[in-house]
Backbone and ligand atoms as CSV (ligand in chain L), in Angstrom:
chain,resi,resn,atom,element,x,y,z
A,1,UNK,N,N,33.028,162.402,-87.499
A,1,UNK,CA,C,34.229,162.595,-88.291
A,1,UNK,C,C,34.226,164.015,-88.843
A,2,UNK,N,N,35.059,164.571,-88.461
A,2,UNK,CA,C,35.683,165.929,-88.985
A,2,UNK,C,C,35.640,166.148,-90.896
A,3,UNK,N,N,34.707,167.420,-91.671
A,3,UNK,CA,C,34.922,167.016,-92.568
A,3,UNK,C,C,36.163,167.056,-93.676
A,4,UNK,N,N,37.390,167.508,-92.535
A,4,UNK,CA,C,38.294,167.372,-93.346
A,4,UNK,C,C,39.521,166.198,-93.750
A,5,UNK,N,N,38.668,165.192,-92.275
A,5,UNK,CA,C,39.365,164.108,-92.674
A,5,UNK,C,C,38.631,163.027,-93.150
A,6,UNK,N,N,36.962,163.633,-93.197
A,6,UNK,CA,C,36.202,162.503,-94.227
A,6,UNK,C,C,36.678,163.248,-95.742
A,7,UNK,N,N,37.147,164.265,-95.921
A,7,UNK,CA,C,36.871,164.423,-97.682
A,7,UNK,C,C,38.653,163.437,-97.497
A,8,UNK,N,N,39.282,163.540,-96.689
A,8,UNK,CA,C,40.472,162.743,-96.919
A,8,UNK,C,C,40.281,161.403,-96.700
A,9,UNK,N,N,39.666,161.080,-96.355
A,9,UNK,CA,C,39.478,159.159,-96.257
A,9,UNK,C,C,38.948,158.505,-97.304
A,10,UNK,N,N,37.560,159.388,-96.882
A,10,UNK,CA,C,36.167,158.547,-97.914
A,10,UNK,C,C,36.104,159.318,-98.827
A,11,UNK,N,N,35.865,160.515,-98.936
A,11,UNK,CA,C,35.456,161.339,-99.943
A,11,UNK,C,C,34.456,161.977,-99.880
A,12,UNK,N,N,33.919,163.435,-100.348
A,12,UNK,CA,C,32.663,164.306,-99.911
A,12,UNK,C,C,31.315,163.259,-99.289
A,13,UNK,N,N,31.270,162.466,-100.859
A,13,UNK,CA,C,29.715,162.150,-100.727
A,13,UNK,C,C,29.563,160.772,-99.733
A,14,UNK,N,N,30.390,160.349,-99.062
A,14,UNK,CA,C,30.591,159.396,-98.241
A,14,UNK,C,C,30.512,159.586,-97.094
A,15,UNK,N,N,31.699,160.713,-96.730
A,15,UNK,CA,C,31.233,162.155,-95.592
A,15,UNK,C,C,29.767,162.072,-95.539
A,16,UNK,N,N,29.156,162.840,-96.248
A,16,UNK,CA,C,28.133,163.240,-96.083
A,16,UNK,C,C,27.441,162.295,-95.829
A,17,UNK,N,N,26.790,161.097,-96.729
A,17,UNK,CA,C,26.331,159.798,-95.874
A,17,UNK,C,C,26.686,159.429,-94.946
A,18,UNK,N,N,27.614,159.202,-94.450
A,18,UNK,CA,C,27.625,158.814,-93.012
A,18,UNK,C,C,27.216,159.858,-91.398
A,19,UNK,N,N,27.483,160.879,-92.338
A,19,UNK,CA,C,27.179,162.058,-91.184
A,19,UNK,C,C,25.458,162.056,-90.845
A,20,UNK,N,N,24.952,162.111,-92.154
A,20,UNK,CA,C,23.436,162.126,-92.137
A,20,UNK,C,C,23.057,160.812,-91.236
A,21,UNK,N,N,23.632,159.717,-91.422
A,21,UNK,CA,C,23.474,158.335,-90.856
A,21,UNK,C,C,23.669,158.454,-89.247
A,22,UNK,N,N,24.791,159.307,-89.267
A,22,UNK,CA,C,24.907,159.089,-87.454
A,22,UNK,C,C,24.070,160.142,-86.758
A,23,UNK,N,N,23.395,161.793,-87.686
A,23,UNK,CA,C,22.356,162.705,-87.594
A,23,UNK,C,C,21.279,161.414,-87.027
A,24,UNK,N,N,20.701,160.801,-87.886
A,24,UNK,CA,C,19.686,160.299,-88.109
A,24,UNK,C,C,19.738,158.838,-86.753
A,25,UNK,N,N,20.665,158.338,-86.538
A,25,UNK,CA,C,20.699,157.488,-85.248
A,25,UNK,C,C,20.242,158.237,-83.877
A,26,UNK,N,N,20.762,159.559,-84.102
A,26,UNK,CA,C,20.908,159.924,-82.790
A,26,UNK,C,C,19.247,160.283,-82.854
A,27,UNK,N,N,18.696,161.043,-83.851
A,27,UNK,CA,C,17.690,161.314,-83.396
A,27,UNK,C,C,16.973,160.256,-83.155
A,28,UNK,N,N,16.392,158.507,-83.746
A,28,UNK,CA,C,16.372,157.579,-83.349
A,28,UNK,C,C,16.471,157.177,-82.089
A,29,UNK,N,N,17.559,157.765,-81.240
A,29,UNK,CA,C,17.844,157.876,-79.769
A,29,UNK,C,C,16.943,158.390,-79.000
A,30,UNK,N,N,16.724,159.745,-79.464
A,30,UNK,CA,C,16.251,161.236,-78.790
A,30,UNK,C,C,14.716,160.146,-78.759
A,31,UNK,N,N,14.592,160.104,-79.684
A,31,UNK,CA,C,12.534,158.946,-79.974
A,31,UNK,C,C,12.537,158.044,-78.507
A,32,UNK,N,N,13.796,157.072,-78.764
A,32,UNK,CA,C,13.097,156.157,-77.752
A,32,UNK,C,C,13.507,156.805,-76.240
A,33,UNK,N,N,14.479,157.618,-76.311
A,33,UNK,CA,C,14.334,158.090,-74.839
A,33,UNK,C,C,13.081,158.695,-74.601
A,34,UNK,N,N,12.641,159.830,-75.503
A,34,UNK,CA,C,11.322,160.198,-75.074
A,34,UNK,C,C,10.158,158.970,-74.341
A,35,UNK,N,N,9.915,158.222,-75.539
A,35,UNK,CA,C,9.155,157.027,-75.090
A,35,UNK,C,C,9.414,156.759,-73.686
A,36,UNK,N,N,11.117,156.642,-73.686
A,36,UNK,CA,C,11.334,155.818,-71.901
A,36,UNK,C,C,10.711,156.682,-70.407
A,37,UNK,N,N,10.709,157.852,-71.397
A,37,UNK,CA,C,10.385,159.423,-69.884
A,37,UNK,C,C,8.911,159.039,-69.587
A,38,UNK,N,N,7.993,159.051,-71.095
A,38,UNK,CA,C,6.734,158.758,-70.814
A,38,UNK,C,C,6.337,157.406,-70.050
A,39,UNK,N,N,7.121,156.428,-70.339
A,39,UNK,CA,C,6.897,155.101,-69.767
A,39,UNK,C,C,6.957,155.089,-68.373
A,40,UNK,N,N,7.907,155.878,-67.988
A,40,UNK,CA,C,8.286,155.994,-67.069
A,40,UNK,C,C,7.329,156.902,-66.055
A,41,UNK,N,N,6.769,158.038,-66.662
A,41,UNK,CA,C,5.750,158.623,-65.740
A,41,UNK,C,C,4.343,158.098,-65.667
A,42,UNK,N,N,4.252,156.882,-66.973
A,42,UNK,CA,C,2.848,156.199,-66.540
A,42,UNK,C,C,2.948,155.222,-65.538
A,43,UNK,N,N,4.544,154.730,-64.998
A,43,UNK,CA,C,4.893,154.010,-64.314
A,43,UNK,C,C,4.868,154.095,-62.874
A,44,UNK,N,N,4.643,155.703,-62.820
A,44,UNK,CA,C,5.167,156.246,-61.494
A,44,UNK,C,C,4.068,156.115,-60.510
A,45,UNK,N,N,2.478,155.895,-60.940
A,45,UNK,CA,C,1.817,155.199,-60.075
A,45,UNK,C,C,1.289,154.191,-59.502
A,46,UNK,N,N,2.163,153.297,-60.362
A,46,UNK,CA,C,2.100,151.781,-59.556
A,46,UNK,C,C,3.182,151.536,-58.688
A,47,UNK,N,N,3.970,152.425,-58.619
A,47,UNK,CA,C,4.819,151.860,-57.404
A,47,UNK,C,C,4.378,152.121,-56.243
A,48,UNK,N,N,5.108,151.233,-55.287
A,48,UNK,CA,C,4.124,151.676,-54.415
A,48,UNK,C,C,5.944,151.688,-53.080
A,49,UNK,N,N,6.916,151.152,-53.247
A,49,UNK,CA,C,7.987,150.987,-52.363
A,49,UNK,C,C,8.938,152.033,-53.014
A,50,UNK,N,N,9.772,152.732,-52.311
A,50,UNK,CA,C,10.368,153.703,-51.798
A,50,UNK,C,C,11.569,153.432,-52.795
A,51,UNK,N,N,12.038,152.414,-53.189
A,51,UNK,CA,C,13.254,151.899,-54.111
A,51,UNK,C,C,12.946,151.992,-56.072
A,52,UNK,N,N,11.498,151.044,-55.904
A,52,UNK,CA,C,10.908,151.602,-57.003
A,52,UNK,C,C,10.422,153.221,-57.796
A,53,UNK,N,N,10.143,154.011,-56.902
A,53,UNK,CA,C,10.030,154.985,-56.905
A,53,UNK,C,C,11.004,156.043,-57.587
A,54,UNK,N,N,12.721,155.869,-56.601
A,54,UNK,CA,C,13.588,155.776,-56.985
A,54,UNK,C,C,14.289,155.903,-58.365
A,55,UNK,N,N,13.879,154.005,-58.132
A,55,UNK,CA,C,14.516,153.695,-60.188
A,55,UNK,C,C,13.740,154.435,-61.049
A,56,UNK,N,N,12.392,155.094,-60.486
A,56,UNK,CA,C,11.979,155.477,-61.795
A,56,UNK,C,C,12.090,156.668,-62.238
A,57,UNK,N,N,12.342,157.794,-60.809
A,57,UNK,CA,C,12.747,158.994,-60.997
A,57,UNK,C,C,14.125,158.774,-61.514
A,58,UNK,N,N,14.990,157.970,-61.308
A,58,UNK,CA,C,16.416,157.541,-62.122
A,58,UNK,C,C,15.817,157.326,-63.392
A,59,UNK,N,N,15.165,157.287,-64.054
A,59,UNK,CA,C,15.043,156.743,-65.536
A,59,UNK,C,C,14.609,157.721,-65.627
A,60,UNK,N,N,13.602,158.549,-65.395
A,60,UNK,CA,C,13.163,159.921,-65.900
A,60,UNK,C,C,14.393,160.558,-66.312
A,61,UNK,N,N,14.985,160.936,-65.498
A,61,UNK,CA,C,16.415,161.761,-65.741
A,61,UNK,C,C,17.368,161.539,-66.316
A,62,UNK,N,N,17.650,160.156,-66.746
A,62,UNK,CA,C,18.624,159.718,-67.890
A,62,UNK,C,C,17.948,159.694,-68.801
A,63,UNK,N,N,16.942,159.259,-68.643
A,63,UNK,CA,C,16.401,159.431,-70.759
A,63,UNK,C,C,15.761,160.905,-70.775
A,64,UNK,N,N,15.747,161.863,-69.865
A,64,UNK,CA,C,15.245,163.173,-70.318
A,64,UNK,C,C,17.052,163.568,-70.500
A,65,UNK,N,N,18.131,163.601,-69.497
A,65,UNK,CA,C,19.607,163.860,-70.271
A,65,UNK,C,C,19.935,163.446,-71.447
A,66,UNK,N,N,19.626,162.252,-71.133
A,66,UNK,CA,C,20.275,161.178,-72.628
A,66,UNK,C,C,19.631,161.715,-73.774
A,67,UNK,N,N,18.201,161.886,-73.885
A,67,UNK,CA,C,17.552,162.529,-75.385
A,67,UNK,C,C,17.826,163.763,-75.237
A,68,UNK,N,N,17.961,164.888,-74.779
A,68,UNK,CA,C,18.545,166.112,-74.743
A,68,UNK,C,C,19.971,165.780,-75.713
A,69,UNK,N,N,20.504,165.260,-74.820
A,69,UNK,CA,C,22.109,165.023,-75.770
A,69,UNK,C,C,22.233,164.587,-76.995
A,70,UNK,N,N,21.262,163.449,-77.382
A,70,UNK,CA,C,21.041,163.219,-78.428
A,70,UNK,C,C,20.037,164.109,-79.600
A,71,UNK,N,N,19.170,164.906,-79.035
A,71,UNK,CA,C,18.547,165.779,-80.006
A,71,UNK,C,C,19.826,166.789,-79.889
A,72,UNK,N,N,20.482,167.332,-79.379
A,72,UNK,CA,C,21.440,168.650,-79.789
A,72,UNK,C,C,22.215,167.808,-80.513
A,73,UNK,N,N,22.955,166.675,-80.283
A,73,UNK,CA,C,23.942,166.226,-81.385
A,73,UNK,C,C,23.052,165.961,-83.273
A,74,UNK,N,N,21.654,165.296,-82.662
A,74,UNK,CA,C,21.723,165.661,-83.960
A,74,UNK,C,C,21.711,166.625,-84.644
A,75,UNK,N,N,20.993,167.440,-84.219
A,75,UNK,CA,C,21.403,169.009,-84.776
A,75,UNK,C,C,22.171,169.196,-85.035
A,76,UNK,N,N,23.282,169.093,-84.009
A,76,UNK,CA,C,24.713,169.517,-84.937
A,76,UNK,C,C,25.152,169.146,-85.891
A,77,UNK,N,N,25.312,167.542,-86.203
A,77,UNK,CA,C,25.280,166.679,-87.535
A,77,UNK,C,C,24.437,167.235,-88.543
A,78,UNK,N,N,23.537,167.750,-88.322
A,78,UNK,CA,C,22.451,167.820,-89.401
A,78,UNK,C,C,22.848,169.082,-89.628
A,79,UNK,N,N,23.183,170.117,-89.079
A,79,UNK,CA,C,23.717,171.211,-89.620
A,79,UNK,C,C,24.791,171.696,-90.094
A,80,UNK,N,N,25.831,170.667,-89.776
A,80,UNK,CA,C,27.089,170.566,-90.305
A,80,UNK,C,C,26.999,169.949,-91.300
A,81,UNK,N,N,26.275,168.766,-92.121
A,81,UNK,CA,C,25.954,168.537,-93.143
A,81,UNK,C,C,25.626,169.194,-93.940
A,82,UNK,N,N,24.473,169.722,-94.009
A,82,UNK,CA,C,24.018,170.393,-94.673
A,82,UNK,C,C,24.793,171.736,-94.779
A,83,UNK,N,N,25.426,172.373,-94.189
A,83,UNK,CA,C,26.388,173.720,-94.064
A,83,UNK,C,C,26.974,173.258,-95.503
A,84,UNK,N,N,27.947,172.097,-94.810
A,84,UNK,CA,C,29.050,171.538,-96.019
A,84,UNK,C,C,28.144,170.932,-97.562
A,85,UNK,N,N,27.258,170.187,-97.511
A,85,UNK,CA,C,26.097,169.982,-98.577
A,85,UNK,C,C,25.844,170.937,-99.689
A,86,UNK,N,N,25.396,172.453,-98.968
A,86,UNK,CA,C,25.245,173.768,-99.489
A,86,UNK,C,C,26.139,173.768,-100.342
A,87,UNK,N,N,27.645,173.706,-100.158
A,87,UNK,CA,C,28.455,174.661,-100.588
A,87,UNK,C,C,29.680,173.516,-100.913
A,88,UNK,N,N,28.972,172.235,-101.632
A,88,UNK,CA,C,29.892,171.398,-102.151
A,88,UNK,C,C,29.526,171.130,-103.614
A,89,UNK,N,N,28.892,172.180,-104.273
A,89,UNK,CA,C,29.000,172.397,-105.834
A,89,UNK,C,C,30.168,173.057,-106.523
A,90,UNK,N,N,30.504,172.614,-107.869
A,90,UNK,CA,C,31.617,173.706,-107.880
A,90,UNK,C,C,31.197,174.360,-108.795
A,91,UNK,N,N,31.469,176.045,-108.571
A,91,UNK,CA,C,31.326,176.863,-108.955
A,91,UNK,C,C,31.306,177.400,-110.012
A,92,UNK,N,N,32.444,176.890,-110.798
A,92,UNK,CA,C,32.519,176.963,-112.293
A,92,UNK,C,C,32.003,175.845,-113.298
A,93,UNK,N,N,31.906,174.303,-112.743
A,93,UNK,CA,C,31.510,173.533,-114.053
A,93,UNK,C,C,30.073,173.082,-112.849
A,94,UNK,N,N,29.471,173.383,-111.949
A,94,UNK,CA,C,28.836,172.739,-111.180
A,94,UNK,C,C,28.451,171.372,-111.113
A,95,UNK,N,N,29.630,170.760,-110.792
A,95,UNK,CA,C,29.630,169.223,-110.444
A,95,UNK,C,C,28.907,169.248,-109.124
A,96,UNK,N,N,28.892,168.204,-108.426
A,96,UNK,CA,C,28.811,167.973,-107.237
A,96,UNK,C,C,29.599,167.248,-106.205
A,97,UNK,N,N,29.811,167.598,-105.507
A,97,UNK,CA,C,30.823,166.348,-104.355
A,97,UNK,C,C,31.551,165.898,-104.680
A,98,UNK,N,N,32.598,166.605,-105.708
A,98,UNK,CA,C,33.800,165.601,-106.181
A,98,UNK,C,C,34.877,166.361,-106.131
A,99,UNK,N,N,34.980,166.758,-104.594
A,99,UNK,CA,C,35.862,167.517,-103.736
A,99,UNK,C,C,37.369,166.745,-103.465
A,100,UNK,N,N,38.481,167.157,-103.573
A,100,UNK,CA,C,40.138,167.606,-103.265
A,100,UNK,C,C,40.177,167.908,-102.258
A,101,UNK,N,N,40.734,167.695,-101.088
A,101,UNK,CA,C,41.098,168.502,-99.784
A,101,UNK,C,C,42.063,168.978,-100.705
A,102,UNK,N,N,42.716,170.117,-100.333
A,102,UNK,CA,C,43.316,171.108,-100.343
A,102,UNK,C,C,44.347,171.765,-99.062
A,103,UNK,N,N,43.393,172.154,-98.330
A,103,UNK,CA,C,43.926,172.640,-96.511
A,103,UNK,C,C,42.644,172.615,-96.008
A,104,UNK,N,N,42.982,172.218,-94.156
A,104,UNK,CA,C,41.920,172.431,-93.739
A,104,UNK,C,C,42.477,173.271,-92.788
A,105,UNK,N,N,41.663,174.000,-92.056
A,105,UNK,CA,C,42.232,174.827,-90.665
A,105,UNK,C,C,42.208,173.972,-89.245
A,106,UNK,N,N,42.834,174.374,-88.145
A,106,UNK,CA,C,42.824,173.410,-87.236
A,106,UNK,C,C,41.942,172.484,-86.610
A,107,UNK,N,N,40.610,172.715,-86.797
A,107,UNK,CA,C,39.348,172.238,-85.920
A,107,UNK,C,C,38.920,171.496,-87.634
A,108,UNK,N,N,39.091,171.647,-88.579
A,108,UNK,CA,C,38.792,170.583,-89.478
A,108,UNK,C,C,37.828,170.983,-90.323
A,109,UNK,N,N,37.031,172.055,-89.690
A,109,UNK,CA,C,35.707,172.176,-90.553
A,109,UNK,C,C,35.469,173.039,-91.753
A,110,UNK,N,N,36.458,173.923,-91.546
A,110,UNK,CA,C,36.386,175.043,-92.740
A,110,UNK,C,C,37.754,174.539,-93.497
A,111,UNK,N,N,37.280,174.352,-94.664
A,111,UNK,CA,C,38.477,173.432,-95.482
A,111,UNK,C,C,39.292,174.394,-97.056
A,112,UNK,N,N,39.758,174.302,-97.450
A,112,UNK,CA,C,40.128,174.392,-98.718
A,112,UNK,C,C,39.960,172.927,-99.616
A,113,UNK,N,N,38.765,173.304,-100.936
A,113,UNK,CA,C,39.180,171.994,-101.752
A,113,UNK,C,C,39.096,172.838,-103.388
A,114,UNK,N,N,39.622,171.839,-103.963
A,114,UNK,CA,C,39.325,171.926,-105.312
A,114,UNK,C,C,38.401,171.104,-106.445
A,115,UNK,N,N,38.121,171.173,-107.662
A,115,UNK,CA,C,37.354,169.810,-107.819
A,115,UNK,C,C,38.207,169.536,-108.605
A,116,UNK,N,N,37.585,168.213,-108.687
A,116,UNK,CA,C,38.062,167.117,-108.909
A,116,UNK,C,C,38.433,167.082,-110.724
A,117,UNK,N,N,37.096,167.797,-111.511
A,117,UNK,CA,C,36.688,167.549,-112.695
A,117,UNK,C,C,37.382,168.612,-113.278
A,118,UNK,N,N,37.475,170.037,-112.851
A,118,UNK,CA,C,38.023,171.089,-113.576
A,118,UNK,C,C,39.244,171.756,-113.013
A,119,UNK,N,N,39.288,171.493,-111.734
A,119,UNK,CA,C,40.269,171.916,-110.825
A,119,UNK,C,C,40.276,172.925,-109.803
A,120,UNK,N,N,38.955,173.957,-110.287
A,120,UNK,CA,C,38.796,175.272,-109.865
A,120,UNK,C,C,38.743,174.968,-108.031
A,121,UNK,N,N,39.221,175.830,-107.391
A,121,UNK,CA,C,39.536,175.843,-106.164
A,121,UNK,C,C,38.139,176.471,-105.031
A,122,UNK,N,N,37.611,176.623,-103.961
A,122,UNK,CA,C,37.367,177.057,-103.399
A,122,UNK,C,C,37.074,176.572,-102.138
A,123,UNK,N,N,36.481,177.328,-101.058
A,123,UNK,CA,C,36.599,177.315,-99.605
A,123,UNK,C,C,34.964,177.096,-99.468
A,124,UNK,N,N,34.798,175.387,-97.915
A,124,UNK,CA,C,33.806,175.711,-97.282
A,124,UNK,C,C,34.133,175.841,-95.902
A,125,UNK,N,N,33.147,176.757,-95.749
A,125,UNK,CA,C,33.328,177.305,-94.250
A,125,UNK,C,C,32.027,176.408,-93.497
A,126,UNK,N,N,32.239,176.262,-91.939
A,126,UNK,CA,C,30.752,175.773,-91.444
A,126,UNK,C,C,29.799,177.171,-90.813
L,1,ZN,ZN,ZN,34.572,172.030,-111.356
């Protein structure tokens, strides 16, 4: 979720939990694919037929794609969190996370908000 339509749904600190939550699945992912690559190459000398062989070089390569994809996504989550995390104090009464959308720009991520408590305005960028 884009964080300019989580500060519009849920709200900053909800955003942010859930982002960390789906960060934190994926890497969960990235784990057991690893596991499946290794399983898979302790596997590779008991086969002994031409099909087996096969499925297992097929499993090497989806769980070495599949956890690739899933370690860069979490990264991205985890750094887009935290980007937005940084820079969701406000400035003048330093509350926390009790962010206003305001505007966002087209891709969602660099937003205009205000807070909530004093009003004072400012911009996070990712
Ligand atoms: Zn404030």
């Amino acid at each position: 979720m884009l964080l300019s339509d989580g500060i519009r749904r849920i709200g900053f600190r909800k955003w942010y939990e859930r982002t960390l939550l789906a960060s934190h699945a994926h890497l969960v992912l990235c784990f057991l694919c690893f596991i499946g690559v290794f399983a898979a190459f302790e596997a590779t000398g008991r086969f002994t037929s031409v099909s087996d062989r096969l499925t297992d070089v097929a499993t090497i390569l989806i769980c070495t794609v599949t956890g690739a994809w899933a370690l860069r996504r979490y990264l991205r989550l985890m750094a887009r969190a935290e980007s937005a995390a940084n820079q969701a104090e406000c400035p003048r009464c330093h509350v926390y996370g009790r962010l206003v959308l305001q505007k966002a720009d087209a891709e969602g991520d660099e937003v205009e908000v205000h807070c909530s408590k004093c009003g004072h305005g400012w911009r996070i960028e990712p």
